[in-house]
N, CA, C and O atoms as CSV, one atom per row, in Angstrom:
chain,resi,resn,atom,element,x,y,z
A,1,UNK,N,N,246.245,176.463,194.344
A,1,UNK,CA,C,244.832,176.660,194.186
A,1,UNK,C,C,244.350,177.867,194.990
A,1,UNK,O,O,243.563,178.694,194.530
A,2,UNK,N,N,244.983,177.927,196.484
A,2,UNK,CA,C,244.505,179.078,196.997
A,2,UNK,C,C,244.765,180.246,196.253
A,2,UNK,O,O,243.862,181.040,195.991
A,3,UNK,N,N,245.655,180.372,195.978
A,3,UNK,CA,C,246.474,181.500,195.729
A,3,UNK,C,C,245.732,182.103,194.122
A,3,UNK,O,O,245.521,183.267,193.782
A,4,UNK,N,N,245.508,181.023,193.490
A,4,UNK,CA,C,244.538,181.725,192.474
A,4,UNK,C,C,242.597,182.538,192.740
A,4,UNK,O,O,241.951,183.414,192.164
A,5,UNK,N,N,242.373,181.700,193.790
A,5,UNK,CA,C,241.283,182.432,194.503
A,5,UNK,C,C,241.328,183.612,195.183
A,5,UNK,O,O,240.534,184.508,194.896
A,6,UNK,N,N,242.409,183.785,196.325
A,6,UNK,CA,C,243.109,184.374,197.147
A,6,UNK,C,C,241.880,185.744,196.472
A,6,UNK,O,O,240.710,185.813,196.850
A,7,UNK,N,N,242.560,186.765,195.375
A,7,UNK,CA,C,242.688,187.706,194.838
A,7,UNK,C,C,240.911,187.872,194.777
A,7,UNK,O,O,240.545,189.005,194.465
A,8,UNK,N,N,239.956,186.997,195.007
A,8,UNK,CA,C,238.698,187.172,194.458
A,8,UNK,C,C,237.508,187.117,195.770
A,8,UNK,O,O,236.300,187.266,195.591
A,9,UNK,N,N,238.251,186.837,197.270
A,9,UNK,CA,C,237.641,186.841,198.095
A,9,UNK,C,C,237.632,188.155,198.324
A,9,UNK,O,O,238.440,188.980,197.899
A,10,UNK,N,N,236.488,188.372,199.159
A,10,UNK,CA,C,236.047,189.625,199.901
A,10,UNK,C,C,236.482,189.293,201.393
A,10,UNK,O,O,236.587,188.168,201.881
A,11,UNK,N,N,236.771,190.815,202.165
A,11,UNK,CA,C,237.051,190.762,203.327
A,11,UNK,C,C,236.102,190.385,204.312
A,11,UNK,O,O,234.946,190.435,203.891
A,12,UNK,N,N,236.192,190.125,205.162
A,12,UNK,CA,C,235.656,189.436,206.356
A,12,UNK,C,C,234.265,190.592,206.763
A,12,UNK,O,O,234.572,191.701,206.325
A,13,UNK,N,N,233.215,190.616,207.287
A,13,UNK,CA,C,232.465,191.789,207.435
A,13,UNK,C,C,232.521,192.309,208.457
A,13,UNK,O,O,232.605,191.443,209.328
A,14,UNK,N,N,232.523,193.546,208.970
A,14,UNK,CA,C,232.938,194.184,210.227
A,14,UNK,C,C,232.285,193.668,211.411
A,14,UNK,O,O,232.881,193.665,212.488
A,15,UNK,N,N,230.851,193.139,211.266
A,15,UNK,CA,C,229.951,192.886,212.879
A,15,UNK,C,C,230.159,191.104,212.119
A,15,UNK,O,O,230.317,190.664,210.980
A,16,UNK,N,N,230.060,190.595,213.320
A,16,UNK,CA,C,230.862,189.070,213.861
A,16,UNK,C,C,229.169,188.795,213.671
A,16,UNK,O,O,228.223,189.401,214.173
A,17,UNK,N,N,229.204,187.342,212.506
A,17,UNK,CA,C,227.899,186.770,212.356
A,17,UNK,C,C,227.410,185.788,213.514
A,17,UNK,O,O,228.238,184.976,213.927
A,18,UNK,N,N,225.936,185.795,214.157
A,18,UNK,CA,C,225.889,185.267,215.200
A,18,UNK,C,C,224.954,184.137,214.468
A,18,UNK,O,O,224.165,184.295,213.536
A,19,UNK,N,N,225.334,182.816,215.266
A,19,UNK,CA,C,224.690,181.671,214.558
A,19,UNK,C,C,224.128,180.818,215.782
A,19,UNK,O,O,224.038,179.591,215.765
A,20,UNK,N,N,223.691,181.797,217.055
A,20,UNK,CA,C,222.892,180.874,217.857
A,20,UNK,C,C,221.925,181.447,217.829
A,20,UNK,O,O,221.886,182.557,217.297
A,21,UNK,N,N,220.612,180.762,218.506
A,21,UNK,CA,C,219.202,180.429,218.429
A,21,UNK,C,C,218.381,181.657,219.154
A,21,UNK,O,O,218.595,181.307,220.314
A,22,UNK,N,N,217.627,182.798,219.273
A,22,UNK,CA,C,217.524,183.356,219.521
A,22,UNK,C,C,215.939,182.735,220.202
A,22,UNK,O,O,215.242,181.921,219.595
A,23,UNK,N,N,215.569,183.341,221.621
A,23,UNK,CA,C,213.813,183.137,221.552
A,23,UNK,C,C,213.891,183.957,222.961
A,23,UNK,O,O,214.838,184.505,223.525
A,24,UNK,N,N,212.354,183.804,223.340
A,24,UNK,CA,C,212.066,184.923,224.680
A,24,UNK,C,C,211.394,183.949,225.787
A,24,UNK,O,O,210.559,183.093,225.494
A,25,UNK,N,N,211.769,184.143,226.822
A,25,UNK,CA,C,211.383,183.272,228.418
A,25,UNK,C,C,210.570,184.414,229.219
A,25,UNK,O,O,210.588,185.643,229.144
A,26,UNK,N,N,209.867,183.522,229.997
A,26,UNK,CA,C,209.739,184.540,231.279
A,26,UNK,C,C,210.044,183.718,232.137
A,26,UNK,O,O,210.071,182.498,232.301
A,27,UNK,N,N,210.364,185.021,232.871
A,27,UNK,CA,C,211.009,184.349,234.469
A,27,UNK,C,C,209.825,183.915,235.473
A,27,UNK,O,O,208.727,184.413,235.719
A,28,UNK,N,N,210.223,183.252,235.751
A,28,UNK,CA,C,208.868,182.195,236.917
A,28,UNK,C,C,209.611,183.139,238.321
A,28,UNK,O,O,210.647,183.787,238.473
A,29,UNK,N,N,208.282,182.734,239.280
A,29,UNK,CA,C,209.068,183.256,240.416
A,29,UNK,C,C,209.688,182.543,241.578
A,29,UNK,O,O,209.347,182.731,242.746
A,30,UNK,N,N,210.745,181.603,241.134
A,30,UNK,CA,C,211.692,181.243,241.567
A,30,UNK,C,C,213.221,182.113,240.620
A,30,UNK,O,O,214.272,181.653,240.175
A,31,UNK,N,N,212.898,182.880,240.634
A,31,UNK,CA,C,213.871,183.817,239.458
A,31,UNK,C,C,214.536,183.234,238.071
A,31,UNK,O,O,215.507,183.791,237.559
A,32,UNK,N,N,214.059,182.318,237.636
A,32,UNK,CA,C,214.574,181.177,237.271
A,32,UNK,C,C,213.930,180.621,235.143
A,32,UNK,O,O,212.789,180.344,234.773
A,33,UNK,N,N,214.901,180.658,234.510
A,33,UNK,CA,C,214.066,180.403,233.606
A,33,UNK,C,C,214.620,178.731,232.666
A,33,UNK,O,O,215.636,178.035,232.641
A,34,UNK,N,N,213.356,178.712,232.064
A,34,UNK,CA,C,213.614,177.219,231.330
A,34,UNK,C,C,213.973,176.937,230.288
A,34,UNK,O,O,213.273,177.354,229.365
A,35,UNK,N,N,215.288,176.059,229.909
A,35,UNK,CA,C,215.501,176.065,228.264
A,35,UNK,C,C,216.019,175.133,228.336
A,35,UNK,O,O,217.081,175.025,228.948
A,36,UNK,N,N,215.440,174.171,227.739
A,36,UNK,CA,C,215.570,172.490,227.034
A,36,UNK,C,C,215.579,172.069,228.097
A,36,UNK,O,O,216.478,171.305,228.447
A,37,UNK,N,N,214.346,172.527,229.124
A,37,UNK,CA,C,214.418,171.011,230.434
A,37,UNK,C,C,215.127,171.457,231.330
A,37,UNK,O,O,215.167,170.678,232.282
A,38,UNK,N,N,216.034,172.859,231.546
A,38,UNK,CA,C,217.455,173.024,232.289
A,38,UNK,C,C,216.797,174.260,232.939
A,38,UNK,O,O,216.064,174.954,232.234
A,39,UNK,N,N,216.991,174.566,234.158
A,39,UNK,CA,C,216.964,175.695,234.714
A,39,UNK,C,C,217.599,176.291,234.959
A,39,UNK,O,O,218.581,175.837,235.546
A,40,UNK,N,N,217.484,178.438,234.573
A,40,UNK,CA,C,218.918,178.847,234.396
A,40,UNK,C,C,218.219,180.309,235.466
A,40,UNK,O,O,217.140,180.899,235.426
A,41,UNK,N,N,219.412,180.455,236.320
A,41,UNK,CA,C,218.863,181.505,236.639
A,41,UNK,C,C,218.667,183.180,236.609
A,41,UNK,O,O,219.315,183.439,235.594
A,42,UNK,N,N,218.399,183.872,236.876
A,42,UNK,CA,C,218.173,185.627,236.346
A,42,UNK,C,C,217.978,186.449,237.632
A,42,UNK,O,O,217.606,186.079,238.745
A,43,UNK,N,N,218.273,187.471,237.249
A,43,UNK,CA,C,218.057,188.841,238.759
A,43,UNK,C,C,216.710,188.744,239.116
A,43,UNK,O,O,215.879,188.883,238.219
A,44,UNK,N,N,216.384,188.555,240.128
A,44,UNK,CA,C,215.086,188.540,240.960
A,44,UNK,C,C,214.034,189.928,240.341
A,44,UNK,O,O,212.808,189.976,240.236
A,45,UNK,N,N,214.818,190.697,240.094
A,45,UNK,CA,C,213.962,192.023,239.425
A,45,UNK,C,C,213.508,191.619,238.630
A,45,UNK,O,O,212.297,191.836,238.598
A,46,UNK,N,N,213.978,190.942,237.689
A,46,UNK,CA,C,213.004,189.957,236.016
A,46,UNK,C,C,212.289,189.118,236.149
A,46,UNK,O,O,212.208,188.209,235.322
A,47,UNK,N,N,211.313,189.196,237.600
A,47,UNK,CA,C,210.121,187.762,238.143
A,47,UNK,C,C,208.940,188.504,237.575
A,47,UNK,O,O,208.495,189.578,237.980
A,48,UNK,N,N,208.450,187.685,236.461
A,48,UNK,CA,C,207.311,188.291,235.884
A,48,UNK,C,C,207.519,188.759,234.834
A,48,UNK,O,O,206.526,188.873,234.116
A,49,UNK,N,N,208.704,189.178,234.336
A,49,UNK,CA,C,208.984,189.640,233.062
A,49,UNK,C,C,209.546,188.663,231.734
A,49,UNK,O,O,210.120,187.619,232.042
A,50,UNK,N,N,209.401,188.963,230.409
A,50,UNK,CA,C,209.909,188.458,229.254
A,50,UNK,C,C,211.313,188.819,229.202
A,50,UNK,O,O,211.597,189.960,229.567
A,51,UNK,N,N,212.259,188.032,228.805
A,51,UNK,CA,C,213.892,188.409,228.640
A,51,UNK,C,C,214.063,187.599,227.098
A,51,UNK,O,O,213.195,186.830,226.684
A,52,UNK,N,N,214.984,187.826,226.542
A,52,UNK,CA,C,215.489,187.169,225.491
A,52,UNK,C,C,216.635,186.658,225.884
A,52,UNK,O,O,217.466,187.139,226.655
A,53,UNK,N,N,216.639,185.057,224.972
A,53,UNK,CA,C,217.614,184.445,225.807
A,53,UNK,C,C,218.139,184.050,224.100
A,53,UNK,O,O,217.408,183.905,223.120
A,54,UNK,N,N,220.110,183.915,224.200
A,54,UNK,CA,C,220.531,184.065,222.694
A,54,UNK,C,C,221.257,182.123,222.800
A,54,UNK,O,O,222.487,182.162,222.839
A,55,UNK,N,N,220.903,181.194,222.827
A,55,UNK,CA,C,221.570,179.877,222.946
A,55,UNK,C,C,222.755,179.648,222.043
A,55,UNK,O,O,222.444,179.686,220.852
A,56,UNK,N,N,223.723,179.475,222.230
A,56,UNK,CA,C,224.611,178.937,221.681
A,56,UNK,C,C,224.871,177.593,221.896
A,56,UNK,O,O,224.184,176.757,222.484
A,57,UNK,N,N,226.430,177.438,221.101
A,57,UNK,CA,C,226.982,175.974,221.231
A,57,UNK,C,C,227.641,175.397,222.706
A,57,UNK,O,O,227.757,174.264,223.172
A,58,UNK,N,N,228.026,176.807,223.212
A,58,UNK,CA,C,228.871,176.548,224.552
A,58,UNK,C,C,227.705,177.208,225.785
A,58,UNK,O,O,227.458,176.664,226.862
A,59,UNK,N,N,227.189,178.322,225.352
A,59,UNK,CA,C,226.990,179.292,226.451
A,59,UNK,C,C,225.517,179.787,226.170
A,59,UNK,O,O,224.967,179.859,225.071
A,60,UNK,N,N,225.185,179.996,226.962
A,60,UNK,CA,C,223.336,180.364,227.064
A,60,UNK,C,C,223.553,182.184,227.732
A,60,UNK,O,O,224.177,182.540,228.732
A,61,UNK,N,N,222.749,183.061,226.698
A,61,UNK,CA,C,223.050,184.586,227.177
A,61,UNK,C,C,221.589,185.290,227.626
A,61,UNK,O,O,220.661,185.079,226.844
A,62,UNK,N,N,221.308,186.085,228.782
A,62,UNK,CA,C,220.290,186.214,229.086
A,62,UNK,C,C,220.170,188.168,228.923
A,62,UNK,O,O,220.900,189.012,229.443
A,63,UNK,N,N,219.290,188.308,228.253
A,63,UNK,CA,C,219.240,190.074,227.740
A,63,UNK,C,C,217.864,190.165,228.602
A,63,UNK,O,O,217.241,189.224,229.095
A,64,UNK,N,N,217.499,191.824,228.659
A,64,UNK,CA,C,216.872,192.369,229.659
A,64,UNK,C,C,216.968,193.424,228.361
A,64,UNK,O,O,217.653,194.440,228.486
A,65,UNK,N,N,216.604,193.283,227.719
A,65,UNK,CA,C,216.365,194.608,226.532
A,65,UNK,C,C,217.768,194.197,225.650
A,65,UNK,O,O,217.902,193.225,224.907
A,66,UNK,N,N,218.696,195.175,225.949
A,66,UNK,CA,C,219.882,194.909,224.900
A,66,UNK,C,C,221.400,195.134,225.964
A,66,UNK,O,O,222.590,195.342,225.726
A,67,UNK,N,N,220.222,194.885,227.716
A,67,UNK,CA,C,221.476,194.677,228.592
A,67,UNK,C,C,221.713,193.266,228.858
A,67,UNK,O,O,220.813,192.873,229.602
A,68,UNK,N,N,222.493,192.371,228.589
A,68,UNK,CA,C,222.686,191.585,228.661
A,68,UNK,C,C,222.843,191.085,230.722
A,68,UNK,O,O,223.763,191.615,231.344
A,69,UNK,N,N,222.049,190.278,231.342
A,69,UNK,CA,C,221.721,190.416,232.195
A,69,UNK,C,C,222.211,188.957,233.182
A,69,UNK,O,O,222.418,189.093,234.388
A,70,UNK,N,N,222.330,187.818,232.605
A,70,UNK,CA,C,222.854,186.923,232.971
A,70,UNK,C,C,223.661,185.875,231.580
A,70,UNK,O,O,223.319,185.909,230.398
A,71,UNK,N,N,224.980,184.853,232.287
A,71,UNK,CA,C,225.380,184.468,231.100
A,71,UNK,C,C,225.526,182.871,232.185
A,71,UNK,O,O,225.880,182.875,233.364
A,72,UNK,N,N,225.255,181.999,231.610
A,72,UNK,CA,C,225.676,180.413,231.502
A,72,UNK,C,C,226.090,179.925,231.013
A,72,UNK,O,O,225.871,180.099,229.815
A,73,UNK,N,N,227.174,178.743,231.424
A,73,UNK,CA,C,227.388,177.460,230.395
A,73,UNK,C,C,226.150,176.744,229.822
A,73,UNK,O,O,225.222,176.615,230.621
A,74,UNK,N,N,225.969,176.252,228.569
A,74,UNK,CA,C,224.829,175.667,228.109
A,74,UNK,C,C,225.541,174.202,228.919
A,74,UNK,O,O,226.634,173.696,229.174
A,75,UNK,N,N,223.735,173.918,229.133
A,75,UNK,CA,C,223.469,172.506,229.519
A,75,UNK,C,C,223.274,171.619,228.713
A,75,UNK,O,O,222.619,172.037,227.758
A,76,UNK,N,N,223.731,169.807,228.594
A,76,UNK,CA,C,222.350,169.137,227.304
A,76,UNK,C,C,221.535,168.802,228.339
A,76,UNK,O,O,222.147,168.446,229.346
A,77,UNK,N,N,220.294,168.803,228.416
A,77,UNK,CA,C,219.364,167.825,229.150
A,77,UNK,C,C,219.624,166.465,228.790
A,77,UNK,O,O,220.109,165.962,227.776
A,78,UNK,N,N,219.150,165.947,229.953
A,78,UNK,CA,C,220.041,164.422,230.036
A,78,UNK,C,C,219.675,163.844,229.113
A,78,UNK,O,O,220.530,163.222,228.483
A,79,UNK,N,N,218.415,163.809,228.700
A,79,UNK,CA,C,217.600,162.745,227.847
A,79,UNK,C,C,218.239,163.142,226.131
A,79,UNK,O,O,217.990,162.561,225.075
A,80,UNK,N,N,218.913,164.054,226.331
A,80,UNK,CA,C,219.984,164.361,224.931
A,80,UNK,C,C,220.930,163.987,225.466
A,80,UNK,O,O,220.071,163.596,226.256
A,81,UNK,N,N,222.111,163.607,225.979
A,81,UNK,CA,C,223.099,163.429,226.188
A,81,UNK,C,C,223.748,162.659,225.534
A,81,UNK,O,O,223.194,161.560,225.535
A,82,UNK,N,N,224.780,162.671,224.886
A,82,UNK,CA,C,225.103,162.097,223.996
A,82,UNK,C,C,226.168,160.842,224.255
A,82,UNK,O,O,226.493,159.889,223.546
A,83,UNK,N,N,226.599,161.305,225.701
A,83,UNK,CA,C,227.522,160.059,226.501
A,83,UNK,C,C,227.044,158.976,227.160
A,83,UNK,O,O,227.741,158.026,227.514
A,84,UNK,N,N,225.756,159.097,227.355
A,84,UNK,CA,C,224.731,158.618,228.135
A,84,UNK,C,C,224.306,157.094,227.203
A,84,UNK,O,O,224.196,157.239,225.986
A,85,UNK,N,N,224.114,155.904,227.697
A,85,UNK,CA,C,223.696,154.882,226.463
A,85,UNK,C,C,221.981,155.073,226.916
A,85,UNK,O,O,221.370,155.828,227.672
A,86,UNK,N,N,221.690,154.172,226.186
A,86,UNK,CA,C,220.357,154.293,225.664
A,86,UNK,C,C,219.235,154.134,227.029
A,86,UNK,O,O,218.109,154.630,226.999
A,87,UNK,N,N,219.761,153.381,228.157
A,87,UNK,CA,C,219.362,153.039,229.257
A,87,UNK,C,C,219.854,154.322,230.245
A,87,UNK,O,O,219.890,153.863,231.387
A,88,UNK,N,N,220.167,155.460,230.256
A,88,UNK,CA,C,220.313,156.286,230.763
A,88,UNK,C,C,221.862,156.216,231.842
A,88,UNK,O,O,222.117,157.058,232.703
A,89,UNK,N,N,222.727,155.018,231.513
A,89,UNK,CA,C,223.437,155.011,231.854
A,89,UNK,C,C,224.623,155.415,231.317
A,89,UNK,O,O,224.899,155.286,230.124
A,90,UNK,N,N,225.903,156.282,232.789
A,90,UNK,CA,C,227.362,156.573,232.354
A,90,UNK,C,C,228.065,155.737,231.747
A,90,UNK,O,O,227.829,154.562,232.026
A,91,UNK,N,N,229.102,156.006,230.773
A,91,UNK,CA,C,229.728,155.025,230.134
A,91,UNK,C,C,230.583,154.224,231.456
A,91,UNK,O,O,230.929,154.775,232.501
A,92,UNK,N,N,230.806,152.785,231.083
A,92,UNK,CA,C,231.393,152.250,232.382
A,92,UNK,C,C,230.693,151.951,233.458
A,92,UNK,O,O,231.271,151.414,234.403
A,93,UNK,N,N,229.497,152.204,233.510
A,93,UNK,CA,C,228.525,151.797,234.472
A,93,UNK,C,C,228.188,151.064,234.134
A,93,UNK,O,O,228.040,150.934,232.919
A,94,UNK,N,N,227.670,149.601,235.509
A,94,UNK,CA,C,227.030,148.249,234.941
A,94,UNK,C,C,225.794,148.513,235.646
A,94,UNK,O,O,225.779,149.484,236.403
A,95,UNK,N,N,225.003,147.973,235.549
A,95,UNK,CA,C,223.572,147.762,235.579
A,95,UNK,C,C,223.803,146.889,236.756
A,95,UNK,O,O,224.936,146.414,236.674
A,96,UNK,N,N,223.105,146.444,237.941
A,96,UNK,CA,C,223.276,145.705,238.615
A,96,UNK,C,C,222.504,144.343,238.142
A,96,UNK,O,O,221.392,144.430,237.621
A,97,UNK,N,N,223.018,143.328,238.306
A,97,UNK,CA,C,222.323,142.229,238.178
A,97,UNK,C,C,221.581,142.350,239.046
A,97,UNK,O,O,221.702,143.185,239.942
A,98,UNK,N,N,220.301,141.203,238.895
A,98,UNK,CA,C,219.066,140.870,239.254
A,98,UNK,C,C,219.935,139.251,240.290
A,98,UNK,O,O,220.764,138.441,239.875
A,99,UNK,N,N,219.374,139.340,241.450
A,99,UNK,CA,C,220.055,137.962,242.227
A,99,UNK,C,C,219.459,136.974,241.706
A,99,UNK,O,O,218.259,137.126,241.474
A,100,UNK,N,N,219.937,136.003,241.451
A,100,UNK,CA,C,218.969,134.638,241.189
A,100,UNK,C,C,218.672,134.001,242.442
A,100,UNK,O,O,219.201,134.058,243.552
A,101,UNK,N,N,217.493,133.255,241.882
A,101,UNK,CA,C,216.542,132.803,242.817
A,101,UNK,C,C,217.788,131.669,243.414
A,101,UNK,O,O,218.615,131.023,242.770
A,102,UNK,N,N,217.467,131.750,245.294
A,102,UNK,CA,C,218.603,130.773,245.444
A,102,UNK,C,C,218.514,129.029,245.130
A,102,UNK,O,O,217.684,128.859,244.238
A,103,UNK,N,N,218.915,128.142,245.439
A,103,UNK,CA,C,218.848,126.984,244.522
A,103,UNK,C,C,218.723,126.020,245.576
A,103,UNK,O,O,218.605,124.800,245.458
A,104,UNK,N,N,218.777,126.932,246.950
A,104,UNK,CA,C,218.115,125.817,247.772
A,104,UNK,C,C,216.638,126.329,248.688
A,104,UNK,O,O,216.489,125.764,249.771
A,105,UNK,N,N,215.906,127.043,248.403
A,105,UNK,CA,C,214.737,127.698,248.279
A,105,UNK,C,C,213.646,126.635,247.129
A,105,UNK,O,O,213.890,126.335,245.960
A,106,UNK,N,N,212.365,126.233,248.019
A,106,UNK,CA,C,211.483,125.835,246.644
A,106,UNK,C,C,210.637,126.978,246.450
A,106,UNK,O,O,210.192,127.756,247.294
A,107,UNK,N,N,210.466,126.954,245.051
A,107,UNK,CA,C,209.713,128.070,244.214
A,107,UNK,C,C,208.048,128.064,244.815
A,107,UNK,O,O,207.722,126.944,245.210
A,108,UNK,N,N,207.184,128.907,244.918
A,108,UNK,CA,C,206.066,128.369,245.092
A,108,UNK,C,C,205.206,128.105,243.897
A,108,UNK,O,O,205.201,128.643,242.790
A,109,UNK,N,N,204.517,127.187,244.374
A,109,UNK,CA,C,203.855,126.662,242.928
A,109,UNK,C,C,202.840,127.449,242.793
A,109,UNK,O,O,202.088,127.992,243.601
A,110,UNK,N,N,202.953,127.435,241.112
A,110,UNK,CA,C,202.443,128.419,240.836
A,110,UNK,C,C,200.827,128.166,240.351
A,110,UNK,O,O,200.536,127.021,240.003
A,111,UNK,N,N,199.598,129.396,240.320
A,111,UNK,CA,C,198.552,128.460,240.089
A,111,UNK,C,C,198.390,129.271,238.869
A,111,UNK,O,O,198.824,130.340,238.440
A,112,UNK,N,N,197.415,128.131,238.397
A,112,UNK,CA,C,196.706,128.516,236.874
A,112,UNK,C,C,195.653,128.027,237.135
A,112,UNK,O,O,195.359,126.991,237.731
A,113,UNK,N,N,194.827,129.119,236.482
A,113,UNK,CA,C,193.404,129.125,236.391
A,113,UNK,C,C,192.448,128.873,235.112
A,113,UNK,O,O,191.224,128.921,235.237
């Protein structure tokens, strides 16, 4: 099957297609900028300024025009996390029980009104 297609594909295109998320931050002045909840940081010279930041699947890229100026591992914010169960807990983590009331303790009575 390939091999009858083979002959009808076109070659690959010379510039490498980019398929992450493109948008623009400014830097706060803790040098520092925000994306999905995560703080990433930048050269102290970019406090006050707009940067474009390019998100990917792995890596978060920080431009200063078309100099690329800082690079990160992408973060998930926790509240995405996908390992995380629904209670914000690590897999394998127990929840602590609640102690029960001891059984030689009397309860105080309770009032109703």
């Amino acid at each position: 099957m390939f091999a009858v297609e083979q002959s009808l594909l076109a070659p690959l295109p010379f510039e490498r297609f980019e398929t992450g998320r493109w948008f623009t931050q400014q830097v706060d002045r803790y040098t520092q900028i925000t994306v999905s909840t995560n703080h990433h940081s930048v050269p102290s010279r970019l406090i006050g300024r707009q940067v474009q930041v390019l998100l990917n699947a792995s890596d978060l890229l920080v431009f200063d025009g078309r100099t690329e100026v800082a690079r990160h591992e992408r973060l998930i914010p926790a509240h995405r996390a996908r390992h995380r169960s629904g209670d914000g807990r690590l897999p394998g983590q127990v929840r602590p029980s609640r102690p029960s009331w001891p059984t030689n303790w009397s309860r105080p009575p309770t009032t109703r009104s």
